[in-house]
C-alpha positions in Angstrom: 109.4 84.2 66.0 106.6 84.5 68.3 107.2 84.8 72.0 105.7 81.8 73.7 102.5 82.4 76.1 103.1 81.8 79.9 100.9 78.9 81.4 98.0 79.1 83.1 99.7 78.0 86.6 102.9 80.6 85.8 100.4 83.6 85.9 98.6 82.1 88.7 101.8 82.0 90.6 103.1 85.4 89.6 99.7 87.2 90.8 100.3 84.8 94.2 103.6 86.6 94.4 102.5 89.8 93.7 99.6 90.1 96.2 101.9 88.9 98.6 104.6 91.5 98.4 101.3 94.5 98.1 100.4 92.7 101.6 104.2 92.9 102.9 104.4 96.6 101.7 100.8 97.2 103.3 101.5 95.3 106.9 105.8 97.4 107.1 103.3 100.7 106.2 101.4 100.3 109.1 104.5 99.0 111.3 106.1 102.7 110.3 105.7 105.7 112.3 101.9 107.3 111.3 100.7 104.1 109.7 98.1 103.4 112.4 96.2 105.1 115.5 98.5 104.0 117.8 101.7 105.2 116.3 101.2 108.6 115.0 103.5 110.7 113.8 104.5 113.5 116.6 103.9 117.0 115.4 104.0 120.3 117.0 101.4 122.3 114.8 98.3 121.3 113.1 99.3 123.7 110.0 102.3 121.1 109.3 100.4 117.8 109.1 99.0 119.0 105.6 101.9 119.3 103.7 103.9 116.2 105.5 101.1 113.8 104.0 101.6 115.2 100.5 105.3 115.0 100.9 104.7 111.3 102.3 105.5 108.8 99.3 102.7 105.3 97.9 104.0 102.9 99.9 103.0 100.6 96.7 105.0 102.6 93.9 106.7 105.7 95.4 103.9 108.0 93.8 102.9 111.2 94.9 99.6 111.3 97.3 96.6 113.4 96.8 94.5 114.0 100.2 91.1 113.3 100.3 90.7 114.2 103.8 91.9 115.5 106.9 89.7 114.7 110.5 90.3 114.7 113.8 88.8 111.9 115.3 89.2 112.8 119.0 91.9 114.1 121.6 95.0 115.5 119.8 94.5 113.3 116.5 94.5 114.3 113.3 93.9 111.9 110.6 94.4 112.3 106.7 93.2 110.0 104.2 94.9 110.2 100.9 94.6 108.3 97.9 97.9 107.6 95.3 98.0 109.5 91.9 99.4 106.6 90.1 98.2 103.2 91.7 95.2 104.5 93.5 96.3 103.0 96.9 94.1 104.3 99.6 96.4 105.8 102.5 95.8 106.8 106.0 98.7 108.7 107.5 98.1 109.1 111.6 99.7 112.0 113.5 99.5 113.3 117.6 99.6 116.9 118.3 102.0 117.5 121.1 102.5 121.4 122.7 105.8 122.2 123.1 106.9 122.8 126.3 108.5 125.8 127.4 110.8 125.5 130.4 
């Protein structure tokens, strides 16, 4: 028996839903620590911020990142922009050199 086709106004509904939860994910990813200019992520060392983007998960599907860039806009900023292996999900992961202090 052949499995019935979903409506018209079903689909339309289940792609409603489904761009809404990609624009929940999207808006808690930039909430998070690194997700935008103004909340980097706190490192000591330049040569770390590298491999703590790749190890960074998609916030879409949990897929493993490949960088695309790595800039330093100005001050003690780094940013990397990274795209998502699987879902192709443009990232930009945010970090804030801070010297330790020695006392």
């Amino acid at each position: 028996m052949a499995k019935p086709k979903r409506s018209r106004t079903e689909r339309r509904a289940a792609d409603r839903a489904l761009r809404k939860e990609v624009l929940e994910r999207e808006r808690l990813a930039a909430m998070a620590p690194g997700g935008r200019r103004d909340r980097p992520i706190v490192v000591t060392t330049v040569s770390v911020i590298e491999s703590m983007a790749r190890s960074t998960p998609c916030v879409q599907c949990g897929g493993e990142l490949e960088l695309k860039d790595h800039a330093a806009p100005g001050g003690n900023l780094r940013v990397v922009r990274a795209v998502c292996r699987l879902c192709h999900a443009p990232r930009e992961i945010w970090f804030a050199i801070e010297e330790e202090r020695v006392n």
